[in-house]
LUMMI-764190 format. One record per residue (C-alpha): x, z, y; residue in one letter. Coordinates in steps of 0.02 Angstrom, whole numbers, always signed. Layout:
BEGIN
[[X Z Y] A]
...
//
This chain:
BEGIN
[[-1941 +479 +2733] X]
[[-1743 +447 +2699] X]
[[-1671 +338 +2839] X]
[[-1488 +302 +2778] X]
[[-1349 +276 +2924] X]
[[-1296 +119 +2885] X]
[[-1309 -30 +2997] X]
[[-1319 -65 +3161] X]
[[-1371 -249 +3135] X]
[[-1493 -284 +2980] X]
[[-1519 -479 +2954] X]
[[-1723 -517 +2962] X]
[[-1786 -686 +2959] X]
[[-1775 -704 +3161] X]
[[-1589 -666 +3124] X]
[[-1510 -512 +3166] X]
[[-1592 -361 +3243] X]
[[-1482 -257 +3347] X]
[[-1465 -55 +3324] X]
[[-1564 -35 +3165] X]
[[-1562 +9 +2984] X]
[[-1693 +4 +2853] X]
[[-1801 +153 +2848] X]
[[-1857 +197 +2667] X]
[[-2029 +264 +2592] X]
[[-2060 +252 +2404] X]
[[-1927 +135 +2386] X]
[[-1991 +27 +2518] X]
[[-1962 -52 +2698] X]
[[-2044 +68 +2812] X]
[[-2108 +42 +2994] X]
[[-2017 +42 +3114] X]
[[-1838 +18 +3065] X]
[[-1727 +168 +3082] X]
[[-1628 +170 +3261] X]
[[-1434 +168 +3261] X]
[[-1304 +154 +3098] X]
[[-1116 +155 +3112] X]
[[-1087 -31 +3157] X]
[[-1108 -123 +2990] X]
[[-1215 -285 +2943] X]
[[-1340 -259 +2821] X]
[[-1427 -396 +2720] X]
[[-1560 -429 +2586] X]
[[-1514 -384 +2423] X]
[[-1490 -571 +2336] X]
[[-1607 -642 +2192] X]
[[-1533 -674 +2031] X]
[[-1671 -825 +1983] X]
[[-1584 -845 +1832] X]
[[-1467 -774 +1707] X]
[[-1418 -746 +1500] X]
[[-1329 -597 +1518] X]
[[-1270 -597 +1325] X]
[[-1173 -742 +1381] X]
[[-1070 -665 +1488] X]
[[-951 -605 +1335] X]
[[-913 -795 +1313] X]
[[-852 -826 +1489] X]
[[-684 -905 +1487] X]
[[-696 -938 +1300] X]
[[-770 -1098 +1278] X]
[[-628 -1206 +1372] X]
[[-544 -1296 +1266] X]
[[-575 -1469 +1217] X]
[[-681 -1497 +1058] X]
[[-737 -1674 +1073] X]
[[-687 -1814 +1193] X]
[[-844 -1811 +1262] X]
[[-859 -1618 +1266] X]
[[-1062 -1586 +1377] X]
[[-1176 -1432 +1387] X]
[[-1210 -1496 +1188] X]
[[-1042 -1457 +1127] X]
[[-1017 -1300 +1240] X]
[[-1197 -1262 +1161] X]
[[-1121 -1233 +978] X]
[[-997 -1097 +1041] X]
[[-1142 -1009 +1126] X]
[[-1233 -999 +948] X]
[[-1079 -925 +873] X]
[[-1068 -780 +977] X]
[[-1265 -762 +1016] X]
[[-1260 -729 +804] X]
[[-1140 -602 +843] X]
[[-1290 -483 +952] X]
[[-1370 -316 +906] X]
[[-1469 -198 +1016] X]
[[-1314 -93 +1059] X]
[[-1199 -225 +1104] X]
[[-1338 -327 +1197] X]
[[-1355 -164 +1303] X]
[[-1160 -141 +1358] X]
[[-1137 -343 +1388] X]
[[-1286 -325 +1507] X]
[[-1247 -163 +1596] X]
[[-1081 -225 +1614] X]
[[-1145 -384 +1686] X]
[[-1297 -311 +1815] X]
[[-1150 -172 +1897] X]
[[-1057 -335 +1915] X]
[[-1195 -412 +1990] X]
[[-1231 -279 +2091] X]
[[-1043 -264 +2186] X]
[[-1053 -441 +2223] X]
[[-1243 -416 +2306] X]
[[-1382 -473 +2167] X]
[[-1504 -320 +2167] X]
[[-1634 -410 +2084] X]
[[-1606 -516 +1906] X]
[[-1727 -624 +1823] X]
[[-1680 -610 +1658] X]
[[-1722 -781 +1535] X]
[[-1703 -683 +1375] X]
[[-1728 -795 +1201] X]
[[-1618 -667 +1102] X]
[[-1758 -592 +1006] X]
[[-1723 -556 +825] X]
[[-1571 -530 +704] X]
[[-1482 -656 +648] X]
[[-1572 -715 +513] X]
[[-1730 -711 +579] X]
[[-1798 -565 +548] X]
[[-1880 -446 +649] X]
[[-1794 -283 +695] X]
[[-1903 -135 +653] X]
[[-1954 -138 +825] X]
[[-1987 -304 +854] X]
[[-1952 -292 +1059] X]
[[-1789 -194 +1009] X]
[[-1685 -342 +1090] X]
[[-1792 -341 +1252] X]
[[-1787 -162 +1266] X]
[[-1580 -156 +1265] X]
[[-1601 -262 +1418] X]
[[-1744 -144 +1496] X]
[[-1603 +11 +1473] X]
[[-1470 -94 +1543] X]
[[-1575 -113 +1710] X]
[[-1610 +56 +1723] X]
[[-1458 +138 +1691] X]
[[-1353 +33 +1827] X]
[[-1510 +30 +1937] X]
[[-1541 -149 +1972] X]
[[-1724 -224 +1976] X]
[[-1756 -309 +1847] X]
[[-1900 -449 +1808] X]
[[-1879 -486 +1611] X]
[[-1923 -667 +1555] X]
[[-1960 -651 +1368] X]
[[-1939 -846 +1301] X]
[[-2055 -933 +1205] X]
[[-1946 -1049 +1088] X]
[[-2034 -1127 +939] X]
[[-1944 -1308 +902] X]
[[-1792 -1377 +883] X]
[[-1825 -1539 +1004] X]
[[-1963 -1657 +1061] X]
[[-1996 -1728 +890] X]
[[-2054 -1554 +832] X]
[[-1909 -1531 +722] X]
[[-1894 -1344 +653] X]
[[-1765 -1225 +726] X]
[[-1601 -1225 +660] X]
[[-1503 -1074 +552] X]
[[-1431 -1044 +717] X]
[[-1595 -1025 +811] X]
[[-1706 -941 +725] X]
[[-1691 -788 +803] X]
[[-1730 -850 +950] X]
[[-1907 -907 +874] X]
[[-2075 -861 +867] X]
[[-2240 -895 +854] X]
[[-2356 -884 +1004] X]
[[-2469 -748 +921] X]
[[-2292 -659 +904] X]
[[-2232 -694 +1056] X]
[[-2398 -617 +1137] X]
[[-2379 -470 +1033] X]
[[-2209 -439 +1127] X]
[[-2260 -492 +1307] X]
[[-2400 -363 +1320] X]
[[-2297 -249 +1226] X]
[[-2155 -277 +1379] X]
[[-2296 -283 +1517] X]
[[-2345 -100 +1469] X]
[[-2187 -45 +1523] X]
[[-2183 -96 +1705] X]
[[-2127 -4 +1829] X]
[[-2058 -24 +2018] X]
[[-1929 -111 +1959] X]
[[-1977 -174 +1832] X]
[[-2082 -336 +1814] X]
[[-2123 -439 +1641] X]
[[-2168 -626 +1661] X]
[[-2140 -754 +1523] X]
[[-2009 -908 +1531] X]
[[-2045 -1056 +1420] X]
[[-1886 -1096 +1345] X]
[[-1882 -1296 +1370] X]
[[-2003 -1448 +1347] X]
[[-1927 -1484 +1182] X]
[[-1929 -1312 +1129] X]
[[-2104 -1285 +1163] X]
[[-2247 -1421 +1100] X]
[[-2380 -1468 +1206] X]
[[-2528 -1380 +1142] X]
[[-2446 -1197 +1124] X]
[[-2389 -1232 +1312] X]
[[-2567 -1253 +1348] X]
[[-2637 -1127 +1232] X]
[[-2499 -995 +1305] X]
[[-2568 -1023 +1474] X]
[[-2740 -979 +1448] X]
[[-2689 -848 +1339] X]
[[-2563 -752 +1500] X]
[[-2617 -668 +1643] X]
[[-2610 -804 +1812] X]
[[-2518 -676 +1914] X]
[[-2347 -658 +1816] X]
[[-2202 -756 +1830] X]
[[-2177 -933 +1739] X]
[[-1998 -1002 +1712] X]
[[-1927 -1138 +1618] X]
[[-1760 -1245 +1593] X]
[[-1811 -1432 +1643] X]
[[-1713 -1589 +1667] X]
[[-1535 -1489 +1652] X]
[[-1461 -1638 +1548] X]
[[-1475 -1838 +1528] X]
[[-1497 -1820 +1349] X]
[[-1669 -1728 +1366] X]
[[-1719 -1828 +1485] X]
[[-1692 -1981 +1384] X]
[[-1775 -1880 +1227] X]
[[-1931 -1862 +1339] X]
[[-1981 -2022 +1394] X]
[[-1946 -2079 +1222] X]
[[-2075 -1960 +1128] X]
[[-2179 -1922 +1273] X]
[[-2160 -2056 +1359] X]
[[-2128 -1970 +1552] X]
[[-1987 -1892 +1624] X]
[[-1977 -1687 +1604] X]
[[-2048 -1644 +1776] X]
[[-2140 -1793 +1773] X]
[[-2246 -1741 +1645] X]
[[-2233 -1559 +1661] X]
[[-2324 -1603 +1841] X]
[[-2462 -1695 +1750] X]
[[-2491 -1591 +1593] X]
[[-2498 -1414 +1664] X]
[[-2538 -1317 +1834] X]
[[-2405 -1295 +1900] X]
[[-2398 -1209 +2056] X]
[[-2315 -1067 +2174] X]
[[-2320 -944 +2032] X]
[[-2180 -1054 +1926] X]
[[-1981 -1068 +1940] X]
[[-1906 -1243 +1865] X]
[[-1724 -1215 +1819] X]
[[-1615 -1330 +1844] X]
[[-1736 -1491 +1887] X]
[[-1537 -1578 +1900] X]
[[-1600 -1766 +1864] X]
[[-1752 -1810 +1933] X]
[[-1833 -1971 +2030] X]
[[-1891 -1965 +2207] X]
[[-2079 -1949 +2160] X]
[[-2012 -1796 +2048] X]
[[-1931 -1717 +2195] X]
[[-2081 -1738 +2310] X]
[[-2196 -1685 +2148] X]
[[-2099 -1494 +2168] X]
[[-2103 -1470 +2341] X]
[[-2289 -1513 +2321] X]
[[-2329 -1396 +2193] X]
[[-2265 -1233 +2278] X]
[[-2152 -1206 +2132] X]
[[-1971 -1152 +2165] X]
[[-1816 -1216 +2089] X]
[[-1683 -1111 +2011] X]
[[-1503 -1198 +2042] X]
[[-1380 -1132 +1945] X]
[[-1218 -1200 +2021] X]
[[-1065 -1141 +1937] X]
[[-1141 -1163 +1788] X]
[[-1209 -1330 +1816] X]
[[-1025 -1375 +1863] X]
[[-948 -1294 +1723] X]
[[-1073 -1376 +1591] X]
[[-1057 -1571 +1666] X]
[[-1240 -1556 +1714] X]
[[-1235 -1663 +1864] X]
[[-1300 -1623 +2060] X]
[[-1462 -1571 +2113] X]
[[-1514 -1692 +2252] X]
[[-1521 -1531 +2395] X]
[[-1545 -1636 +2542] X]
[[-1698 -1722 +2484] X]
[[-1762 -1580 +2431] X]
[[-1759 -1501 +2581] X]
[[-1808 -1656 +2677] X]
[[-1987 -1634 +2566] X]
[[-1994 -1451 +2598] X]
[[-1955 -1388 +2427] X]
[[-1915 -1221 +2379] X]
[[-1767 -1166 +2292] X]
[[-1649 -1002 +2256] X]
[[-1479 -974 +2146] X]
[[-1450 -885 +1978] X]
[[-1284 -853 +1884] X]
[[-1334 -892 +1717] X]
[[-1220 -900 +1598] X]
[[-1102 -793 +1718] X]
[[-942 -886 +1728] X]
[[-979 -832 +1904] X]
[[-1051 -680 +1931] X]
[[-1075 -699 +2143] X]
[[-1200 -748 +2254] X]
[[-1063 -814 +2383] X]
[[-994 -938 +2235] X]
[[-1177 -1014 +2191] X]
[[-1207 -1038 +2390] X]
[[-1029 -1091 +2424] X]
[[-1043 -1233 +2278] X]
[[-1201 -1316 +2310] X]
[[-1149 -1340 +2475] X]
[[-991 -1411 +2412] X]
[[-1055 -1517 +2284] X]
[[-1182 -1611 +2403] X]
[[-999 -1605 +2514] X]
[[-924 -1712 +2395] X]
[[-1071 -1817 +2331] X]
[[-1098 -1874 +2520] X]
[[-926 -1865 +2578] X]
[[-1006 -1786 +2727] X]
[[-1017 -1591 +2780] X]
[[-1140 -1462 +2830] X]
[[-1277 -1529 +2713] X]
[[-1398 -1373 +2696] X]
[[-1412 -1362 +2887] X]
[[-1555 -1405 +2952] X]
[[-1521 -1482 +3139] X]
[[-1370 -1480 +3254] X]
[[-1289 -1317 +3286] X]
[[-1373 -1237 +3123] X]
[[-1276 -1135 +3047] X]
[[-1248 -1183 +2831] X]
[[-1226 -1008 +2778] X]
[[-1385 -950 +2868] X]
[[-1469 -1092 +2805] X]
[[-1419 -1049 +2637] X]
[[-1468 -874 +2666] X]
[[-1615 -915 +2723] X]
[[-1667 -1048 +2585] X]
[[-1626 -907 +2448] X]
[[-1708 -754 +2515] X]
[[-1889 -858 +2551] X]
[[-1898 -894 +2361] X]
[[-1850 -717 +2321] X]
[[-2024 -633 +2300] X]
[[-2126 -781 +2220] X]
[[-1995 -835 +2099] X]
[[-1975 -628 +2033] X]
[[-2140 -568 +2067] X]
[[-2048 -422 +2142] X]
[[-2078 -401 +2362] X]
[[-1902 -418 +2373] X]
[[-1803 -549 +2502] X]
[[-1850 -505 +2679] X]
[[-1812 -330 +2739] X]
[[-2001 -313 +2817] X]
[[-2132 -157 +2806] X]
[[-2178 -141 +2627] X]
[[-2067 -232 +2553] X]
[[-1926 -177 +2434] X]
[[-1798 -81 +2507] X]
[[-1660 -184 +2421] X]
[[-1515 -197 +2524] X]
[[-1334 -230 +2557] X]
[[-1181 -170 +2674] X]
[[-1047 -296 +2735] X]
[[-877 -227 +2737] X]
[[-849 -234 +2939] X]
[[-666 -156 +2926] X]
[[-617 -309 +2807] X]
[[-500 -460 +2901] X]
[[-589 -567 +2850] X]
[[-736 -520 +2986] X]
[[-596 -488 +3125] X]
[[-681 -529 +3285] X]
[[-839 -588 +3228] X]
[[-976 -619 +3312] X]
[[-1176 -624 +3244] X]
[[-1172 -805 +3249] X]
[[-1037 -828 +3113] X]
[[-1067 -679 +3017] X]
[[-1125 -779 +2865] X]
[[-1047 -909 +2871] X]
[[-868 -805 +2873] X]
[[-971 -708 +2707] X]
[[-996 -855 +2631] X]
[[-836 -990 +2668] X]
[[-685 -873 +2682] X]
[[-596 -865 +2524] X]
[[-649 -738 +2372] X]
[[-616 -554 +2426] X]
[[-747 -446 +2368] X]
[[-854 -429 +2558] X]
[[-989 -328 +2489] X]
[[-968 -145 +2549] X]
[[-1139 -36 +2497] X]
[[-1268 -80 +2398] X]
[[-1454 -20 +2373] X]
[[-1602 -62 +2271] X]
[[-1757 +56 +2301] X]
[[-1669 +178 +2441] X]
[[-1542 +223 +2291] X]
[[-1371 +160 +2330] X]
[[-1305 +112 +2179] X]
[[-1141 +52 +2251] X]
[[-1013 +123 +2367] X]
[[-864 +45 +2447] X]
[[-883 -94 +2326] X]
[[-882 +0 +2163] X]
[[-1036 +39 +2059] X]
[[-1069 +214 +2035] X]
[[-1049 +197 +1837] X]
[[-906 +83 +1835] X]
[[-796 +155 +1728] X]
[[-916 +228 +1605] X]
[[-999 +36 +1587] X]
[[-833 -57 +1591] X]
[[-761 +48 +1424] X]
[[-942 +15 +1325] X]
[[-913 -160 +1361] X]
[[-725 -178 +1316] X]
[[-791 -90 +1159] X]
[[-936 -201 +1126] X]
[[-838 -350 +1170] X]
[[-702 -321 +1060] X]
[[-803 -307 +909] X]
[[-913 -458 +954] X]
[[-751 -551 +957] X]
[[-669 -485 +803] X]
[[-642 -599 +662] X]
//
């Protein structure tokens, strides 16, 4: 048994415990916590619900105006340019580069939504999971858990259209895409879990939703982007004639095992249908912001007991304290109130927000990650005590100082299974990552 010095305080879900540090057993939470530490605060590791990591090469680079009426449609066309741009090798640095980054900002657990199958053309690469598997390295080589969403992505809208020149390596069809899940699933590991992530209502008829379903496993993880933009919502009533969640809740079983990304427009009886169902919902807020998507309504949400965690997506943020921060602020400045995630009078938002995120962490990865508890993963993080920023704190504000202070890097030690795979805020690869991707980056972006 390894019991690592760290803490003196860990955060459980009574709040913090005083004088103890996770104790570690096969990469787990063992019983009883370890005594003493040298006085920092240690945390959960953070669940990355959602994220394209190839599109972290294209952050910053699809800001300036194209159209008066620039949306997620018209960002959408510089995504396809560069996504045409992918190979195995280049796939592999963006995403290491991204998962160390997401590691020295806290994430220590990505679910990864991955639709970037083929070449460009089309074609299958001689290994047909050769994509997939860049993304498998990049998880283990920085050391981040990893549960891998391959994407099932067979239309080009609700009226069934084919994919485009652009898409089609994103395609396949569902014997295909079976071929490549089980293929995956045979690889799992500790860290390592395979689900399956449908890519969107109008990407995915209604019979091969229904016919994947009985043809997967009932115990993996089910994601899917729903309700992210007006347009498809409009598109959906108009060919199916119900809302996205509206008739996602009637047409399949959706239940704890599924993650709804997104869910941005949606009625009350939508909102109420969720929380029902068990299912969690993956808000993406940077993203959301920096697309035009619109606000997730939070309060009502939480009002009907839904459940709900963050991802960074297309990683114009790569930070758990940014996606918490900014769906605070957004239901801030919808309301023109404050404090919205708290749940009573004297309750503090960034424990709330903690809180909220870590619950969803195990059922939305499939991974026993987001409490520090006996048995579950050790996945961890350090607070940097010596920073100003935490200058006379006291357990009470701990988070909340985290969370609303500004944008220094607060994040001290991480580890994910025992390992600590960052120390004083730097991964242990940094360097060697950080020159693949400059490399990788600059010939994605050559002309």
């Amino acid at each position: 048994m390894h019991i690592p010095s760290d803490a003196s305080l860990m955060w459980t879900r009574a709040g913090w415990r005083r004088d103890a540090a996770p104790a570690v057993e096969d990469g787990c939470v063992a019983a009883p916590p370890a005594a003493g530490g040298n006085g920092g605060w240690v945390l959960p590791g953070i669940p990355n619900l959602h994220s394209h990591a190839f599109q972290r090469a294209m952050a910053g680079l699809a800001e300036r105006q194209t159209h008066p009426q620039d949306s997620f449609w018209t960002w959408r066309e510089a995504m396809y340019r560069i996504a045409a741009r992918f190979d195995p090798d280049s796939l592999y640095a963006v995403a290491a580069q991204l998962y160390a980054e997401m590691l020295e900002a806290g994430f220590t657990t990505v679910c990864e939504f991955h639709y970037l199958h083929h070449a460009p053309d089309g074609s299958a690469y001689a290994d047909p999971a050769a994509m997939s598997q860049a993304l498998v390295a990049a998880a283990r080589d920085t050391g981040i858990r990893l549960t891998l969403l391959p994407v099932l992505y067979m239309t080009g809208g609700f009226d069934r259209r084919p994919l485009s020149a652009r898409q089609r390596r994103f395609g396949h069809d569902l014997d295909g895409f079976l071929r490549l899940f089980e293929t995956l699933r045979a690889q799992e590991h500790a860290t390592l879990r395979v689900g399956v992530a449908f890519h969107s209502l109008r990407a995915v008829p209604a019979e091969a939703l229904s016919a994947a379903l009985a043809a997967l496993p009932a115990d993996i993880p089910l994601h899917i982007h729903i309700a992210e933009q007006v347009g498809e919502v409009q598109d959906c009533l108009a060919v199916r004639n119900a809302r996205p969640v509206e008739w996602l809740l009637a047409n399949a079983p959706v239940d704890a095992g599924w993650t709804l990304v997104h869910a941005t427009h949606l009625t009350a009886d939508e909102v109420a249908g969720i929380a029902r169902s068990g299912a969690t919902v993956a808000l993406c807020p940077t993203t959301e912001a920096n697309l035009g998507d619109g606000l997730f309504p939070l309060r009502d949400y939480l009002a009907a007991g839904g459940r709900w965690g963050v991802g960074s997506d297309s990683h114009i943020s790569v930070s758990p304290v940014e996606e918490l921060r900014w769906l605070e602020y957004g239901q801030r400045l919808q309301a023109r109130r404050r404090n919205m995630a708290a749940g009573g009078e004297g309750d503090s938002v960034g424990e709330a927000l903690l809180r909220g995120t870590l619950a969803s962490g195990a059922q939305a990865t499939g991974q026993p990650v987001g409490e520090l508890a006996p048995g579950m993963a050790a996945d961890w993080i350090v607070l940097d005590t010596a920073s100003p920023v935490f200058a006379g704190a006291r357990e009470q504000d701990v988070v909340d100082r985290w969370l609303f202070s500004g944008n220094r890097p607060l994040v001290r030690d991480v580890y994910v299974a025992g390992e600590q795979v960052v120390s004083d805020g730097r991964h242990r690869d940094r360097e060697a990552i950080a020159a693949r991707y400059r490399a990788a980056v600059g010939r994605l972006l050559a002309d």
